[in-house]
C-alpha positions in Angstrom: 141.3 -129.8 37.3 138.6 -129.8 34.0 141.4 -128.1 32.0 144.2 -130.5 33.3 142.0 -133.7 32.2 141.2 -132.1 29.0 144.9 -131.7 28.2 145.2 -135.7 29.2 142.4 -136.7 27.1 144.3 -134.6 24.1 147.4 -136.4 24.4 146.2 -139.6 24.7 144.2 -139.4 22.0 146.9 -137.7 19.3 150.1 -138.0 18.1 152.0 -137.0 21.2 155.3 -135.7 19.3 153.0 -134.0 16.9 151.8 -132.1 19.5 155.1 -131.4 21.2 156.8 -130.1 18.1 155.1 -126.7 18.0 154.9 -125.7 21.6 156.8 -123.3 22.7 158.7 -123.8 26.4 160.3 -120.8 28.0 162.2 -120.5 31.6 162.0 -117.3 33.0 165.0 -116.1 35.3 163.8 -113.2 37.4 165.8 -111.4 40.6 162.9 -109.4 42.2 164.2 -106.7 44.7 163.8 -108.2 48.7 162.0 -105.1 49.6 159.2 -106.3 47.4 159.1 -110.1 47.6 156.1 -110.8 49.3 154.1 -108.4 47.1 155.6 -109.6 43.7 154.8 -113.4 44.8 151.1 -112.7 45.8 150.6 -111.0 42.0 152.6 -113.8 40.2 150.4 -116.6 41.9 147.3 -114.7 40.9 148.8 -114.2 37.1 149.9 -117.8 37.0 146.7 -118.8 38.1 144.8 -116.8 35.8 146.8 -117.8 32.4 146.2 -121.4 33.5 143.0 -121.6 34.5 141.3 -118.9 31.4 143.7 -119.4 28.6 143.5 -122.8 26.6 147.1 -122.7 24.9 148.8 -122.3 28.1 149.7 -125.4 29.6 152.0 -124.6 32.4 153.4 -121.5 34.1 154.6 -123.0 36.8 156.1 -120.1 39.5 159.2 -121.4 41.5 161.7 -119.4 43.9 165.5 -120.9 44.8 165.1 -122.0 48.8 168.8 -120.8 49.6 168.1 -117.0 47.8 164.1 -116.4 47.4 164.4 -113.5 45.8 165.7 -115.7 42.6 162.7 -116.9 40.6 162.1 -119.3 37.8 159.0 -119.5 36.3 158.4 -122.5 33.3 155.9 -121.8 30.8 154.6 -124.1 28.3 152.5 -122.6 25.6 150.7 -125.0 23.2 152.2 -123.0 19.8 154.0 -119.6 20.0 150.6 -117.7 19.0 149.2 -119.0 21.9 152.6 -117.3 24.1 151.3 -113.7 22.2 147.7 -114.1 23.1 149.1 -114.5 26.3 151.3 -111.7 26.6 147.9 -109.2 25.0 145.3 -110.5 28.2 144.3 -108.0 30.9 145.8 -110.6 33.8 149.5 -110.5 32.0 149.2 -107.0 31.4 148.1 -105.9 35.4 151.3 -108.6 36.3 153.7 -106.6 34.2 152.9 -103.2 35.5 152.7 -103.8 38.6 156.0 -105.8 38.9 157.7 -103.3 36.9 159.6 -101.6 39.5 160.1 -105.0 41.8 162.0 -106.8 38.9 166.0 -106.7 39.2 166.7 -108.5 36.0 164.8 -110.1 34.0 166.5 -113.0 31.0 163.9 -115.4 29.3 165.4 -118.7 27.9 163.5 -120.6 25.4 163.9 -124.3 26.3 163.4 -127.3 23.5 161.9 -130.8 24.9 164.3 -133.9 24.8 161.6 -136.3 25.3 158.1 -135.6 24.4 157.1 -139.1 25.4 157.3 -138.6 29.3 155.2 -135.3 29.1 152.6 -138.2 28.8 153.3 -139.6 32.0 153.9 -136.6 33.8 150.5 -135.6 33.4 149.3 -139.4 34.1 150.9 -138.7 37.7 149.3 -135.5 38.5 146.3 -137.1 37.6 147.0 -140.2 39.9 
């Protein structure tokens, strides 16, 4: 929650499209093999959890799974800058969640996302808050 109302006092107190311009926003696609979902969830949560709460230029990553096929998951990351995304990739909680998922993993594509409209990231972050 500290780190969440720092990142609100930051964009209400700069140039919100400033800001926006050099972050980088990625959507993961991942098919995990069923014989291994419940394992590969419980290590994602505690990598996702980890980048969050102990790295300052992450801002989201954001695990989801599709309800009709779980073994389908989507993961949105927002990194404040691309050197922020590389740290990322170096720290020991990324590097225990890639080898041990290795094996679990299907497929794997990453799609780097642009915003439309950095002016609502704003007020998603004011509802969280709320």
């Amino acid at each position: 929650m500290k780190y969440l109302l720092a990142i609100l006092f930051f964009i209400y107190n700069n140039d919100v499209s400033a800001q926006t311009k050099n972050m980088m926003i990625r959507l993961s696609e991942i098919e995990i093999d069923s014989n291994y979902l419940k394992e590969y969830k419980s290590i994602l949560q505690e990598e996702s959890r980890a980048s969050v709460q102990l790295e300052p230029g992450v801002i989201a990553i954001y695990p989801m799974y599709q309800k009709e096929n779980p073994t389908q998951i989507r993961i949105l990351e927002i990194y404040a800058t691309r050197e922020a995304y590389e740290a990322h990739l170096r720290t020991p909680h990324f590097q225990k969640y890639k080898t041990s998922t290795l094996r679990m993993v299907k497929s794997l594509k990453l799609v780097d996302m642009d915003n439309i409209d950095s002016q609502t990231m704003v007020e998603i972050f004011r509802k969280m808050h709320n």
